[in-house]
N, C-alpha and C positions, 0 to 999 in steps of 0.2 A: 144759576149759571155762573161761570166763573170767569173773572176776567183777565186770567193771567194766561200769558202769551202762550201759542203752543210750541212746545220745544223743537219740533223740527222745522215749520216755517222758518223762513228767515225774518229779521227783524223788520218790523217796518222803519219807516225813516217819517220824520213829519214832512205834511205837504210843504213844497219851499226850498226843503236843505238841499243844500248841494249833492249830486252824489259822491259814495267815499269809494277813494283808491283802496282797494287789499291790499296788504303789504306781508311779506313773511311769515310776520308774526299774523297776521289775521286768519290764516290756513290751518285746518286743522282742529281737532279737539284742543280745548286750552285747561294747561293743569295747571297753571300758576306759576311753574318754573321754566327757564329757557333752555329750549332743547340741547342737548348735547351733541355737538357737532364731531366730537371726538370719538365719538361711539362705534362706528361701521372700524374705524380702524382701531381700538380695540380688540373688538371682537376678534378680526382676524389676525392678531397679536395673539390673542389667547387661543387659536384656533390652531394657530402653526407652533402654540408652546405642547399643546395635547397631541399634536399629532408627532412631536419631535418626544416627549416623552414614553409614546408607545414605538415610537423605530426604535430609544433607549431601551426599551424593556424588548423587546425581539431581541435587538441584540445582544442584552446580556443572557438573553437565552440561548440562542445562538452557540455564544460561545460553552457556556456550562453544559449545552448538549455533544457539543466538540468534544469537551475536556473528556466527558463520560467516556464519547465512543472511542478518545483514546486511550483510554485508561484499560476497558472491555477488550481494544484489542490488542492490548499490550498482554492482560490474560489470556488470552484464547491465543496466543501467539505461543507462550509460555508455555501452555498444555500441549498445542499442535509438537511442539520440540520435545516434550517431555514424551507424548506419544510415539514419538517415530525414533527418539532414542533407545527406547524400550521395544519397539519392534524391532530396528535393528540389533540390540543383543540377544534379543529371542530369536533370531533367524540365525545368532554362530553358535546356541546350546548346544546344536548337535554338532556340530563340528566338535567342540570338545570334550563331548562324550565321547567320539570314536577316536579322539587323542588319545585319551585316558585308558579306551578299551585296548587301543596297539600296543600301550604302556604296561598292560595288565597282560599283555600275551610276548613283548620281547624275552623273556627270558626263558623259552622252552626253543624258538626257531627264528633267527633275523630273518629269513625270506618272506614268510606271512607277513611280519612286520613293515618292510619295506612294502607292499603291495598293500598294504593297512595303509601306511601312512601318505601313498600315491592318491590312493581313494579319498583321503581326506583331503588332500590336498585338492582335486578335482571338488570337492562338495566345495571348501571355501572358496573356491574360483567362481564356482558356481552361483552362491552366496551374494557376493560380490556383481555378479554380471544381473541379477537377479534385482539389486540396490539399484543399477541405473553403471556400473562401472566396468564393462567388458576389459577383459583382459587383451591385449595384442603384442605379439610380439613376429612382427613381419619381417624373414630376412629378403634384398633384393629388393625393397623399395625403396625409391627417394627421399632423402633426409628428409627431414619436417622438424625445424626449430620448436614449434607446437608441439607436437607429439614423441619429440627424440631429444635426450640428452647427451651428448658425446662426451665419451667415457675413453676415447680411444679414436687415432688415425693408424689406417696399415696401408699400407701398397698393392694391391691385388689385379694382375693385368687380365685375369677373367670379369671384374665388376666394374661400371661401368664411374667416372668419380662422382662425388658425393652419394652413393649409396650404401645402405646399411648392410654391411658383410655378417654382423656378429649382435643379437641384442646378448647383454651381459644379466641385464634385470628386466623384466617385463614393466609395459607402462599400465593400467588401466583407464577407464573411461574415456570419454570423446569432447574435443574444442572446448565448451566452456565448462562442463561437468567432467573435469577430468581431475583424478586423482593424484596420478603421479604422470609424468611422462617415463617413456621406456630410455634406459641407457645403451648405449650402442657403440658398436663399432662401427665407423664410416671408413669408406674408402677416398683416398688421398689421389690427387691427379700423379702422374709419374711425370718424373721431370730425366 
């Protein structure tokens, strides 16, 4: 048999001795070194530096995902313009085919011609109103700084003042998609 202590009892003490106070240091497995008291806060030192290096990496991810989709839509931006420029001179080829064709027939009859060149002019109106930009040219309504540029005051005691007696040029399109405003003649109060 053996006569060395078993390790999970606790020790005995001889009969007699006093009992002993536990103190700190008696709690616990003993490794021979003194605990580290500094350690819990460590830890969470190193805890808030990993988790401050992983918000660093999102956000430089972040932004590098930014930079792309700027970039991407700076492209696609570029094509969209390039598409719709290209639609739009495909949509006046025929207008100047039937230039070219009234071109090709003035010298035999000016009145075909003139009625040639009506019609074209009607397509590129059309054209035009077709882009998003209607043509208008209203006499007998009220000025509109917006939509009317004054090209001219007259006196007219049938019109009523500040209305448009005469447009001179047509405006096209409407409020914020507007091309040109129309030139006009307003009428003048009579003094």
């Amino acid at each position: 048999m053996s006569t060395e202590p078993d390790p999970v009892s606790p020790k005995e003490e001889p009969p007699g001795t006093p009992p002993r106070e536990e103190g700190p240091h008696d709690q616990g497995p003993q490794t021979g070194a003194p605990q580290d008291q500094g350690a819990p806060e460590q830890s969470t030192v190193d805890e808030h530096a990993v988790e401050l290096e992983e918000v660093r990496d999102r956000w430089h991810r972040a932004l590098a995902d930014l930079d792309n989709l700027r970039k991407r839509h700076a492209k696609e931006l570029g094509r969209a313009h390039s598409d719709e420029r290209a639609r739009t001179a495909a949509s006046w080829l025929p207008v100047l085919d039937n230039l070219e064709l009234a071109l090709t027939h003035a010298v035999s009859d000016p009145t075909p011609v003139l009625e040639g060149v009506k019609a074209v002019r009607d397509q590129a109106v059309e054209v035009l109103r077709s882009l998003g930009y209607a043509r208008y040219e209203d006499t007998g309504v009220p000025f509109d700084p917006v939509r009317h540029e004054v090209v001219g005051l007259v006196e007219d005691p049938a019109a009523e003042p500040n209305t448009v007696v005469e447009v001179v040029r047509p405006g096209y399109g409407e409020d914020e998609r507007q091309l040109r405003p129309a030139s006009v003649v307003v009428s003048k109060r009579q003094e």
